[in-house]
Structure formats: structure tokens, C-alpha cells
TIVEX-240063 format. One line per 8 residues: number of its first residue (from 1); their letters; for each residue x, y, z of C-alpha. Coordinates in nm, 4 decimals, always signed. Layout:
BEGIN
NUM	a	X Y Z ~ ...
END
This chain:
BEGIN
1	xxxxxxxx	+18.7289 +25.2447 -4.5367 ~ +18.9003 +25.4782 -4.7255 ~ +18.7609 +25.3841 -5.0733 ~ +18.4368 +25.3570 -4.9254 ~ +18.4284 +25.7270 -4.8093 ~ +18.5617 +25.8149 -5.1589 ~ +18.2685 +25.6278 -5.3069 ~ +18.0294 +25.8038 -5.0814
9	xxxxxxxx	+18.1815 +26.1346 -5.1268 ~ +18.1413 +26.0646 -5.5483 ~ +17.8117 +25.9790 -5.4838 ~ +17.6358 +26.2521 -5.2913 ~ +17.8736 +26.5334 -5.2616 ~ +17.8407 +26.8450 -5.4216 ~ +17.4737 +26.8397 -5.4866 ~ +17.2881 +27.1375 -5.4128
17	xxxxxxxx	+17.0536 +27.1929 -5.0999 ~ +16.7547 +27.2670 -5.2988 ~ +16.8012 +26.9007 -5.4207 ~ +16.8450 +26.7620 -5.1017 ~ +16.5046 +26.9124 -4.9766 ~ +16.3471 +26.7183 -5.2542 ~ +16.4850 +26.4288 -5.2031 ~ +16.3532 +26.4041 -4.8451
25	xxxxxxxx	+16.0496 +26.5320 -4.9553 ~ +16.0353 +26.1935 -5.1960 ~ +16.1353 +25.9502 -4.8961 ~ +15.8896 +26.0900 -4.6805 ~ +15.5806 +26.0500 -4.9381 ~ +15.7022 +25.6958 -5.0524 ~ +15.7342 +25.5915 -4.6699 ~ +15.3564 +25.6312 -4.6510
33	xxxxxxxx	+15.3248 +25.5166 -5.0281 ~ +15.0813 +25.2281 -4.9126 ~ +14.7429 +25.2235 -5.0817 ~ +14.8453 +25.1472 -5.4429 ~ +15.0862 +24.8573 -5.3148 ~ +14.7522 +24.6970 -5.2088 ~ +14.4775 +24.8415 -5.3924 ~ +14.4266 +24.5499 -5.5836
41	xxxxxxxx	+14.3806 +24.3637 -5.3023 ~ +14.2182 +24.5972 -5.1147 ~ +13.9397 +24.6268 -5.3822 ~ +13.9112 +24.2434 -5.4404 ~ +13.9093 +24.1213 -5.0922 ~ +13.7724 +24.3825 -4.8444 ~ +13.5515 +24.5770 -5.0993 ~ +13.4425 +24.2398 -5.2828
49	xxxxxxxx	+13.4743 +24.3621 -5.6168 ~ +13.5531 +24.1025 -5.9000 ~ +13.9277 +24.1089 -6.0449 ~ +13.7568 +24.3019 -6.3813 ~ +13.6003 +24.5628 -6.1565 ~ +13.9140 +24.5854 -5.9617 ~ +14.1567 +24.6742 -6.2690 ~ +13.8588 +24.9203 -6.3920
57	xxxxxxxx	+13.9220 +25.1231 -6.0649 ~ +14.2513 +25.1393 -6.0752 ~ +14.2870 +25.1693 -6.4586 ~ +14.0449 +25.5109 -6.3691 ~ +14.3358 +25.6084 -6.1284 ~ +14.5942 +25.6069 -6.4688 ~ +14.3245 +25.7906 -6.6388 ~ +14.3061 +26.0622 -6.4055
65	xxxxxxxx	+14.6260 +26.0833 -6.4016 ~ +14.7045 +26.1077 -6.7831 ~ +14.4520 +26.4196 -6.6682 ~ +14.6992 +26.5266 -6.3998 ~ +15.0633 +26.5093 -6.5792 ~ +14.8781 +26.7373 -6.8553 ~ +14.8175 +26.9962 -6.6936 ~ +15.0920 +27.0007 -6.4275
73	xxxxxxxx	+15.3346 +26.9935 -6.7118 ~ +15.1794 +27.2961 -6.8293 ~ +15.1227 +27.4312 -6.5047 ~ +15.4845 +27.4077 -6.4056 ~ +15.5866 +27.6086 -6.7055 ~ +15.3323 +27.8586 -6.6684 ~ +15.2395 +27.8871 -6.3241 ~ +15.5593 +27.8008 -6.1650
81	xxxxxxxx	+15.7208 +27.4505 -5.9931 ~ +15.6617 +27.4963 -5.6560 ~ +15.2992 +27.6336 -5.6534 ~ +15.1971 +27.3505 -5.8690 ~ +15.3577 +27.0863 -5.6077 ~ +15.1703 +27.2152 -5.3135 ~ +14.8926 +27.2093 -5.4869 ~ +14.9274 +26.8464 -5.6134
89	xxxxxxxx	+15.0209 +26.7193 -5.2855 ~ +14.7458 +26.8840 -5.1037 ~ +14.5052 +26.7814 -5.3214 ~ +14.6109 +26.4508 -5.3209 ~ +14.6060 +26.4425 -4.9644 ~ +14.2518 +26.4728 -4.9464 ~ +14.1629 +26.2713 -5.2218 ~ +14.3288 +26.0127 -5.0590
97	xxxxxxxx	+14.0785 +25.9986 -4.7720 ~ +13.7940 +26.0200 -4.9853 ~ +13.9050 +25.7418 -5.1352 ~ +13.9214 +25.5331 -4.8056 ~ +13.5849 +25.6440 -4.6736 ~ +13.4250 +25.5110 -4.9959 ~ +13.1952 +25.2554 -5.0235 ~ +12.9584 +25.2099 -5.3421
105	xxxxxxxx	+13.1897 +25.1297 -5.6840 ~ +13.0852 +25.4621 -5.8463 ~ +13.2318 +25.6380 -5.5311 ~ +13.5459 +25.4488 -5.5390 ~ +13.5736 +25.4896 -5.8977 ~ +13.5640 +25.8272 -5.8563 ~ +13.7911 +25.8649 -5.5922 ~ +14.0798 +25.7023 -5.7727
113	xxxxxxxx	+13.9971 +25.9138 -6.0866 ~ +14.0720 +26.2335 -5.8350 ~ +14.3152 +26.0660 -5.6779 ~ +14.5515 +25.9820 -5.9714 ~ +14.4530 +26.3074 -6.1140 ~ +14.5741 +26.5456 -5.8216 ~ +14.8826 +26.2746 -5.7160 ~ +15.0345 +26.2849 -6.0941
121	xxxxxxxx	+15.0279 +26.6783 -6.1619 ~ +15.3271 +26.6512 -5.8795 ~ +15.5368 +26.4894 -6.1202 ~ +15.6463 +26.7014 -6.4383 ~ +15.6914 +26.9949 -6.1501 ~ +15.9116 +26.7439 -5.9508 ~ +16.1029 +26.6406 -6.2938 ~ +16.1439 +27.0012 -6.4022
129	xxxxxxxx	+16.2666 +27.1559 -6.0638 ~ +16.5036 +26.8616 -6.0316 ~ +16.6334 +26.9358 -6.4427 ~ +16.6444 +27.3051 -6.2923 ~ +16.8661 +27.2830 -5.9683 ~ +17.0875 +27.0023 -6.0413 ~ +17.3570 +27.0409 -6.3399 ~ +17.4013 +26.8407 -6.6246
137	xxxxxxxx	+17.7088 +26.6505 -6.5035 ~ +17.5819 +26.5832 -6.1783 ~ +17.2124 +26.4617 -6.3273 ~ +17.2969 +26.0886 -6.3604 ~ +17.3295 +26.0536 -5.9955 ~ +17.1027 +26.2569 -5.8485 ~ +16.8426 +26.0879 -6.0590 ~ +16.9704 +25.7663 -5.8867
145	xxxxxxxx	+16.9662 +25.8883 -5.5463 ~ +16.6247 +26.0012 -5.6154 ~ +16.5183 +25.6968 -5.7394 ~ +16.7193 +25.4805 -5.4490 ~ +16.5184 +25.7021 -5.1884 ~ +16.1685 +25.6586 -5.4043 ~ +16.2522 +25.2435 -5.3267 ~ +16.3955 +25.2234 -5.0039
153	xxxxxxxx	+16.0570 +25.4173 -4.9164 ~ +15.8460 +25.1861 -5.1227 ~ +16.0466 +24.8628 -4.9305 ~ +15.9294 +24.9679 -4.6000 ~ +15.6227 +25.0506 -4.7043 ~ +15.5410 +24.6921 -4.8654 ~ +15.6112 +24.5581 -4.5366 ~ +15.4145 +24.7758 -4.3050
161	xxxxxxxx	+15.1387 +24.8229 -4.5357 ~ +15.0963 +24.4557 -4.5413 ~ +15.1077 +24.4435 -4.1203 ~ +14.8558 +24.7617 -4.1562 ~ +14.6061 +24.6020 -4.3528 ~ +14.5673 +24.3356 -4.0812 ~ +14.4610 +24.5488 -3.8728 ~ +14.2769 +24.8233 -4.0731
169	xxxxxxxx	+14.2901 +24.9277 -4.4601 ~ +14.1667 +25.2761 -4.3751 ~ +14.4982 +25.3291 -4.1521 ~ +14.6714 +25.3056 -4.5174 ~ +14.4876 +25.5512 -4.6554 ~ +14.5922 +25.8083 -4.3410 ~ +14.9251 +25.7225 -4.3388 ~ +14.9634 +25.7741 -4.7543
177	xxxxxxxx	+14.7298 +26.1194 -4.6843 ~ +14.9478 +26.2150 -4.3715 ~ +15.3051 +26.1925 -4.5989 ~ +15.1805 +26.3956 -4.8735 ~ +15.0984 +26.6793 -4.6524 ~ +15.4593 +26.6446 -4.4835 ~ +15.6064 +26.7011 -4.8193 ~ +15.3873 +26.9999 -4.9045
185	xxxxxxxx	+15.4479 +27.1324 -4.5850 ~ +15.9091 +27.0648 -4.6873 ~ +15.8288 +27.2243 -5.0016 ~ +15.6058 +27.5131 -4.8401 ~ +15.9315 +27.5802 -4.5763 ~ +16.2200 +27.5434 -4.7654 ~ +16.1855 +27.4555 -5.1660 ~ +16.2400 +27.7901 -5.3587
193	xxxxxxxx	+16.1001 +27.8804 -5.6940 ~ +16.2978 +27.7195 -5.9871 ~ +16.1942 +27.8254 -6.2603 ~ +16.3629 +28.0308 -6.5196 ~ +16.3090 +28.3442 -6.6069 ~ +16.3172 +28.5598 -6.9167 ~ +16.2266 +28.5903 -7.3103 ~ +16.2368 +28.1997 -7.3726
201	xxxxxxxx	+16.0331 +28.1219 -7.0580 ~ +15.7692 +28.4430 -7.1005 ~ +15.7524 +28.2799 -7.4738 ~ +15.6717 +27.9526 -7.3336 ~ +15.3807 +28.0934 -7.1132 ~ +15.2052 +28.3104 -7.3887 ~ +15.2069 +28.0296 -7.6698 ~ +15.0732 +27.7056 -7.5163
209	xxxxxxxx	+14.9351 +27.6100 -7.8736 ~ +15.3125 +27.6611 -7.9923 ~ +15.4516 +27.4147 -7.7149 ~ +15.1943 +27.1640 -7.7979 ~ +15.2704 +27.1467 -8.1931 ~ +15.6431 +27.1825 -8.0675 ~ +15.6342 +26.8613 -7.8702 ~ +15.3758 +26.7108 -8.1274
217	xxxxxxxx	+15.6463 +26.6960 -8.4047 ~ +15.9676 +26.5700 -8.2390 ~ +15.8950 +26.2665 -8.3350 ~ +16.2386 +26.1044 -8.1504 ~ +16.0828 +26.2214 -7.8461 ~ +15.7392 +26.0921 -7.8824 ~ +15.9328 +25.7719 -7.9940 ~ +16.0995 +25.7151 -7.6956
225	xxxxxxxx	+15.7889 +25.8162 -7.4523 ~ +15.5988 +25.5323 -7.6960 ~ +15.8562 +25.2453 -7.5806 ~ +15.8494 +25.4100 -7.2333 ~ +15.4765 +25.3258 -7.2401 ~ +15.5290 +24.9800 -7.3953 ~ +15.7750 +24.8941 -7.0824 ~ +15.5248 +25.0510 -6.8479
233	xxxxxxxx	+15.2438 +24.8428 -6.9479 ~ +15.4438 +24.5128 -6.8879 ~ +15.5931 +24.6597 -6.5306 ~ +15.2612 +24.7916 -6.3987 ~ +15.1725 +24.4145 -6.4097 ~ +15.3164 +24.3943 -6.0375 ~ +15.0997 +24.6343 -5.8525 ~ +14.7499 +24.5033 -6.0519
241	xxxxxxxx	+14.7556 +24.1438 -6.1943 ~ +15.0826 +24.0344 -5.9529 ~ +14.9282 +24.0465 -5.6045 ~ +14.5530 +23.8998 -5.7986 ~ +14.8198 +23.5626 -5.9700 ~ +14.9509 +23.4652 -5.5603 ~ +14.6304 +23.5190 -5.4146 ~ +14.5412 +23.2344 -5.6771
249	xxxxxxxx	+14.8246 +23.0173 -5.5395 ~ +14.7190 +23.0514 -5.1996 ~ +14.9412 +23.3543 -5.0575 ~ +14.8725 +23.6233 -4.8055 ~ +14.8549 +23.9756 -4.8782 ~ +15.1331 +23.9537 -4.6401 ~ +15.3397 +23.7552 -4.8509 ~ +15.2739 +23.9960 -5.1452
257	xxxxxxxx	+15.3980 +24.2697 -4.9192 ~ +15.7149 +24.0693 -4.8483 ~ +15.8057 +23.9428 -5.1815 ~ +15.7409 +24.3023 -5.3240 ~ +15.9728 +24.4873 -5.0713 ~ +16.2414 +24.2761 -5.2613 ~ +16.2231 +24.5386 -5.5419 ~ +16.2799 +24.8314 -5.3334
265	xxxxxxxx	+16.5436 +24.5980 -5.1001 ~ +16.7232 +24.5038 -5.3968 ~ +16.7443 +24.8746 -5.4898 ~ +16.8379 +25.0064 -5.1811 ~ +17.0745 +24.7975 -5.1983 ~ +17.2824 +24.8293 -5.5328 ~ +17.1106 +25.1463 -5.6926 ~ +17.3800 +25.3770 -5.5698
273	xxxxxxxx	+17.6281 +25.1651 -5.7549 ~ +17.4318 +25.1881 -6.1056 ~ +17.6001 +25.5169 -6.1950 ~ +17.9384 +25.3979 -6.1907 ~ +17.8247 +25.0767 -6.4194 ~ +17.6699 +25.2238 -6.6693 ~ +17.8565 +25.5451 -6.7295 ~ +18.0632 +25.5971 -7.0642
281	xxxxxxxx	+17.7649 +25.2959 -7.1890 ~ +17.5591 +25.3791 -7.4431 ~ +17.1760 +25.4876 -7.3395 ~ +17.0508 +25.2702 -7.6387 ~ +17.2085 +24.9847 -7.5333 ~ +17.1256 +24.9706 -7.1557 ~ +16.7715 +25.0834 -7.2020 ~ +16.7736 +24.7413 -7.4631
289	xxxxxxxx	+16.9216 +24.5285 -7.2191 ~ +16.6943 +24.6626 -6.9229 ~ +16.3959 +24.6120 -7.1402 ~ +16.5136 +24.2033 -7.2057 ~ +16.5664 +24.1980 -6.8142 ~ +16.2367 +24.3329 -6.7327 ~ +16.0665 +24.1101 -6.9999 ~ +16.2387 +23.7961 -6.8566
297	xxxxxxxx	+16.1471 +23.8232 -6.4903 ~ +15.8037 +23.9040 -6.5734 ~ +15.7823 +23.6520 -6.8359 ~ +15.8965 +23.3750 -6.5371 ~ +15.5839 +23.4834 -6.3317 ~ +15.4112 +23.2344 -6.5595 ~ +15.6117 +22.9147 -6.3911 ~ +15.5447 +23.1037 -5.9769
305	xxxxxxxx	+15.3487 +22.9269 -5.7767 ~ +15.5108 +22.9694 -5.4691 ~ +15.6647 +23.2636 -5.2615 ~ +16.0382 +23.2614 -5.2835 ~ +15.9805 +23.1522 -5.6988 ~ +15.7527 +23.4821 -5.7328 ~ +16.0319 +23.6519 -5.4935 ~ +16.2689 +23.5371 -5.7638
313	xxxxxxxx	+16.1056 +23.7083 -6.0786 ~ +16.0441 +23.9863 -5.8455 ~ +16.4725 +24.0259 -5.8120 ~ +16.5188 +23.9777 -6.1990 ~ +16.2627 +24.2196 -6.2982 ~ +16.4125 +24.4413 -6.0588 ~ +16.7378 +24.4838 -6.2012 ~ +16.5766 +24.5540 -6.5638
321	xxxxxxxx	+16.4048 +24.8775 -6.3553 ~ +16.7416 +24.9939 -6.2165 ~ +16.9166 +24.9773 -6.5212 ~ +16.6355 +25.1600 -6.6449 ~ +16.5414 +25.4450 -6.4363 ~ +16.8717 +25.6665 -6.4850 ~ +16.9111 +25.6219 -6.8152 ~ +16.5519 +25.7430 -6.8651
329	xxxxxxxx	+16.6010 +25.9936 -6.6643 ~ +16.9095 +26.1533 -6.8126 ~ +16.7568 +26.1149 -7.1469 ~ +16.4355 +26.3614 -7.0395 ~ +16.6783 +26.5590 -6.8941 ~ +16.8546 +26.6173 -7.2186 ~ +16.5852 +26.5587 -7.4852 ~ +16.3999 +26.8360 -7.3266
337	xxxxxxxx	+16.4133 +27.2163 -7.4641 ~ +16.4974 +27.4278 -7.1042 ~ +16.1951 +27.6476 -7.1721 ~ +15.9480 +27.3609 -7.2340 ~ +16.0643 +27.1265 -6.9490 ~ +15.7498 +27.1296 -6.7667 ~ +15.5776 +27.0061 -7.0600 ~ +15.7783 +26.7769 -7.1732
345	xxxxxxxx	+15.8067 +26.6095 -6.8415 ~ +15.4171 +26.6139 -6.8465 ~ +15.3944 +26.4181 -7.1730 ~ +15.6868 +26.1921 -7.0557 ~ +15.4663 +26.1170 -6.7645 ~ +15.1798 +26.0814 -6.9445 ~ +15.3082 +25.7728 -7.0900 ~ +15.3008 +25.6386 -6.7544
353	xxxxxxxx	+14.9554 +25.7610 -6.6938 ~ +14.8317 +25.5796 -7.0169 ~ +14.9683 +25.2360 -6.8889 ~ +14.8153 +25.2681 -6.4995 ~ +14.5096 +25.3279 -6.6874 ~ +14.5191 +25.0124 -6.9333 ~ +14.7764 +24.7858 -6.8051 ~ +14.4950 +24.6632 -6.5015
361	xxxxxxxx	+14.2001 +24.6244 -6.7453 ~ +14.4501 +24.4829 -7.0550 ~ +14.5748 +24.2431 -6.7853 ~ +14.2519 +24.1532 -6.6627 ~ +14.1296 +24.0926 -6.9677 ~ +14.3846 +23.8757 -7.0823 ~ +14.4363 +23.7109 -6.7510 ~ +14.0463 +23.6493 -6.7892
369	xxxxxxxx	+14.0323 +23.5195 -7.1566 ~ +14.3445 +23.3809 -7.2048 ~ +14.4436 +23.2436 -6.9341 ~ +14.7312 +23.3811 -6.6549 ~ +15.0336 +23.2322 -6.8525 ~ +14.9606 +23.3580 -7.1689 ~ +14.9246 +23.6985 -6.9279 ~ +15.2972 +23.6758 -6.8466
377	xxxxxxxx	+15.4325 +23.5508 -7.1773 ~ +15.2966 +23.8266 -7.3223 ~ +15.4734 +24.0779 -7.1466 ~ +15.7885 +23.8772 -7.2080 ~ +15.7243 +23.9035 -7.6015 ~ +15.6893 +24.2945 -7.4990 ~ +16.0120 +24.3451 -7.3234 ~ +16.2102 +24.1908 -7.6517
385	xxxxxxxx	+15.9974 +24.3785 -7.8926 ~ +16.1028 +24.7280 -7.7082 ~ +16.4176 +24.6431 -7.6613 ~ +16.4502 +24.5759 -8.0720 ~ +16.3407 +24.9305 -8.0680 ~ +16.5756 +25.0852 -7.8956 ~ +16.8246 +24.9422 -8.0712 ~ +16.6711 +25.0780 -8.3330
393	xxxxxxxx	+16.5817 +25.4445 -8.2913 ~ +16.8923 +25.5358 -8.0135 ~ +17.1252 +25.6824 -8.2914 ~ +16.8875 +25.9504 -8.3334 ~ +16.8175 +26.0232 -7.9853 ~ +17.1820 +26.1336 -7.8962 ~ +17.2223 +26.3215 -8.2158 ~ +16.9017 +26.5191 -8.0989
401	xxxxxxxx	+17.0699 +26.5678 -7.7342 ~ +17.3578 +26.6795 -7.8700 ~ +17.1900 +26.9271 -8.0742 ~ +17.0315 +27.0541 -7.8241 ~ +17.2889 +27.1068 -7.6130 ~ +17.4886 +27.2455 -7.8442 ~ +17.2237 +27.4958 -7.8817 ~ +17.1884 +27.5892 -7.5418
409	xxxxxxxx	+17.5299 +27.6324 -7.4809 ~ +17.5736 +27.8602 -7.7789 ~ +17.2232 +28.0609 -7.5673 ~ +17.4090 +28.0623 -7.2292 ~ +17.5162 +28.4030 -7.1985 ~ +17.1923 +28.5840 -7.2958 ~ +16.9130 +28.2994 -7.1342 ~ +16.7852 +28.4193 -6.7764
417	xxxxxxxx	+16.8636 +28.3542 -6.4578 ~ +17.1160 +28.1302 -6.3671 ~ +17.0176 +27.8214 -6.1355 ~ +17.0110 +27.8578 -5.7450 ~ +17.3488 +27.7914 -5.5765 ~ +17.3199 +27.5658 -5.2154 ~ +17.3699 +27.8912 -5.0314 ~ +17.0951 +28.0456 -5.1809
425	x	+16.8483 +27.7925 -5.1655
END
């Protein structure tokens, strides 16, 4: 018992309250995260679109978001953190009911474009303010206990989305509207401003053309968000071709719910011990391992054909992701210059955006003209190919961390402001 409170206490302890405001804010919003666990199937079976017209939409959603990260990146720097987030979450709030009350395919089309553009701007002022308040020691965990409340939302919500949708798809599209407020209305009550003040900061705001050649030539970090993207594309494959491949075999958007809450399960589950693991590893070599994981399970999907075999690619992908996320996480954290975090964190995140809006109509396509195994082998071939490059280019991603913190800790006693303390916040 004893260990066990020591384990907790290394775990969660002496994070600030700012953080801990955030982090609620995240379970609350991914408790109501249901409409893009069933979109797909939403789209294909209640709307009647075909599976092409259903990975256009949401492919549209990734487009509006690539729209979204852009300018909340910059809008984070610029504007601020916490204006940005309320205004992402309201937005998206509303969206989000348009989206449900649509009909026609140009309608819903449109709706997801708003949708994912308004829902993504939350994220490079979520990234930065979480760079801003936690410190650099403590970053590895928090990003995990961020991450573990992101999935133990998204496992609850794969279940009771899929009991929802029996009884009415526009009840997921309240729900999902009615959590976004909630976490405006957390951030509204009790998030402060993070930013940073002060010459480097006012510099950042006055010279967006300098940013943008700045992040334009680091070429390590545009390196790393390119095999970000390349991992993307093959793991967006569960929330648009995944739940289309068992509805082939026979299975209940039911069953899809249940065999996808084994992702966040699974997480919930053993994501608090990741830290621990993988600490003292290097990045390179966990980000190439995770990438072989990832590549495997999915690869698998091509032998499924009933639920507890798709529930079994479903675990192995799964642990590829969790060995992931963190080290991802830290490496943003650290690649990023303080006074440009917003932006970076946009472009990171754009990455993302990029593969929601081609992973659905590459998969399609593929799934279409190729056939569904050569769908899944594909994104096997994928995992093994980005895990070569990381390999590859990690070297020169740590000696760029190191020189840049090396450079901000030779800046520390004349930057601005320092970080909020848990009293303050």
C-alpha cells in the first residue's frame, strides 16, 4: 500500500493548479467526445452516403482543421492562450449542432469543414499553456496524465455513444456540443492567462512573417512533424476505414463502440505507468519501436473478421500510441523556441490536420481499388518505413533540444515573467 501511495504521489504530486484545471477541462470534453467515434457510421448508415462520400466529409473535417491549428497557433502567440480557447470551444460548440441538424451532403460537408476548423484552433493554445504552466522536469508526466484523461474519456464515450446512437444520433451531437461549453465555461472561471510577457514575446507578435520563415527552415522540426503525419495517416485508419471493414463482417456499431473503448481501457489502464518505462530511453528509439507497434496491429486488421480478433489489433495498436504520445509530447515541448510555442504547436498540429483530411479519402480509395487487405498492409509497410526514420534523423533532434535549452537557460534571468505558481493560479 505503501509503494502504491509512493507511486501515486510520483505521479501527480507537485503539479500546478493551473494544470489541473486543464486537465479536467480535457476529461470533461472527451466524455462527450462522441460524434467522430461514429461519424463514419453515422454518415454511411443513417445519412446513406456511400463509403467515398463518407471519407470526403470527414476528410473536409481534417481540412478545416489544418485551417484551425493555423491560426490558433498564431492566435495563441498573438492574441493570448486563453482567449483563443474560449473561442475555439464555443465555436465548436455550435458547429457541432449544425452539424447534427444537417441534412443535404453540401450542408454536412460544410458543417464538418466548420467543425474541424473551430474544434482544432483549441489545440496549439492547449499545447502552449500546458508548455507554459508545467516545468520541464515535470512535462513527461503531465503529458501522460493528460493523455490518460483524453482516453479514459474517449473509453466511456465509445461505449455510450454506441448505446446513444440506438436511440438517437442527434443526442451525440448535444452531448459532444454540451462538453465543449463546460470546458469553456472551466477555462472562463478559473484558467488564467499564460502567456509570457516581454521583448521576445512583443517580437513574436509584430513579425508573423519572421515566425513563419523561422519555423519554415528548421528543417529537424519539420522532419519530425513529417513522420508525425506519416504515423497519423496509418492511425486515423480506426475512426474512418475501421468501423466501414466490421460493418463488412457483419458487426454492430455497437460492437465497434466496444472493441474501440479497448484503446482508451487499455490506456486507462497502464498509461500512468509509461513514464517510469521509458524514462532515461532514448526518444529516437521509442518513437521507432512505437511506430513498428502501431504498424503491426494495424497491419493484422487485414486477417479480422470477427470481434475479439479486431479487439486484438485494437490492444496492439494501442500500445504503439502510448509509447508514442509522451515522447511526442516532450519532444514539442523542447523543440519549440518559448516565444514561438503557439506556432509551433499549430504546425505540429497541423500534421494531424493534414492526415484527418486524407487518411478517410486515401483509405477509401485504396480500400475501394485495391481491395481492404492491401488497405491494412499498407499501413503496416508505413509504420516500418517511419520507424527507419526515426532511427535515422533522432541524433539531430536532441542535439537541437539541447541547444535550445542551453540557450534559454543562458536567457533566464532577463526573459519575462516567470510562470504562475499553484497559489497564484
Amino acid at each position: 500500500m505503501r509503494t502504491m501511495r509512493s507511486w501515486f504521489r510520483d505521479t501527480t504530486g507537485g503539479l500546478p493548479t493551473t494544470f489541473w484545471y486543464l486537465w479536467s477541462g480535457t476529461l470533461i470534453n472527451r466524455l462527450g467526445s462522441f460524434v467522430l467515434v461514429f461519424l463514419a457510421i453515422y454518415l454511411t448508415q443513417e445519412r446513406g452516403f456511400s463509403a467515398s462520400q463518407a471519407g470526403l466529409v470527414i476528410g473536409l473535417w481534417g481540412v478545416g482543421g489544418a485551417f484551425g491549428t493555423t491560426a490558433g497557433g498564431t492566435l495563441a502567440d498573438r492574441w493570448g492562450r486563453r482567449p483563443t480557447l474560449l473561442t475555439a470551444h464555443v465555436g465548436a460548440a455550435a458547429m457541432m449542432l449544425g452539424l447534427g441538424l444537417a441534412r443535404d451532403l453540401w450542408a454536412v460537408a460544410l458543417g464538418a469543414l466548420l467543425l474541424g476548423m473551430f474544434a482544432e484552433a483549441a489545440r496549439p493554445a492547449f499545447g502552449a499553456m500546458m508548455i507554459d504552466v508545467v516545468p520541464a522536469k515535470d512535462r513527461l508526466r503531465a503529458f501522460s496524465l493528460n493523455y490518460w484523461a483524453i482516453n479514459l474519456g474517449f473509453a466511456c464515450a465509445a461505449v455510450l455513444a454506441g448505446l446513444a446512437a440506438q436511440a438517437d444520433y442527434l443526442l451525440l451531437f448535444v452531448v459532444d456540443a454540451a462538453t465543449m461549453l463546460i470546458t469553456a465555461l472551466i477555462i472562463f472561471s478559473r484558467v488564467p492567462e499564460t502567456r509570457q510577457a516581454g521583448p521576445a514575446a512583443a517580437a513574436a507578435q509584430a513579425a508573423p512573417r519572421g515566425a513563419l520563415r523561422t519555423i519554415l527552415t528548421d528543417r529537424v522540426y519539420l522532419g519530425f512533424v513529417a513522420l508525425n503525419l506519416f504515423a497519423a495517416l496509418v492511425f486515423l485508419q480506426h475512426i474512418s476505414m475501421l468501423p466501414i471493414a466490421m460493418g463488412d463482417d457483419g458487426l454492430s456499431p455497437a460492437t465497434y463502440g466496444s472493441v474501440i473503448a479497448l484503446n482508451g481501457v487499455l490506456i486507462v489502464v497502464g498509461q500512468l505507468f509509461v513514464p517510469r518505462l521509458i524514462r532515461g530511453r532514448s526518444r529516437s528509439h521509442v518513437l521507432a519501436l512505437a511506430s513498428v507497434v502501431m504498424g503491426v496491429g494495424f497491419g493484422l486488421t487485414a486477417f479480422a473478421g470477427t470481434a475479439w480478433f479486431y479487439g486484438l489489433t485494437v490492444l496492439i495498436w494501442t500500445v504503439g500510441e502510448m509509447l508514442n504520445s509522451p515522447s511526442n509530447s516532450t519532444l514539442i515541448a523542447e523543440l519549440s523556441p518559448a516565444e514561438l510555442r503557439g506556432r509551433y504547436q499549430g504546425v505540429f498540429s497541423l500534421s494531424w490536420q493534414i492526415a484527418g483530411a486524407s487518411a478517410p479519402i486515401l483509405g477509401g480509395l485504396v480500400r475501394e481499388h485495391a481491395g481492404n487487405d492491401t488497405l491494412w498492409y499498407g499501413c503496416a509497410a508505413l509504420g516500418l518505413l517511419t520507424a527507419v526514420a526515426h532511427l535515422v534523423s533522432g541524433p539531430a533532434r536532441e542535439r537541437r533540444a539541447t541547444a535550445l535549452r542551453r540557450s534559454g537557460e543562458a536567457l533566464a534571468p532577463t526573459t519575462a515573467s516567470r510562470t504562475p505558481q499553484p497559489a497564484e493560479a
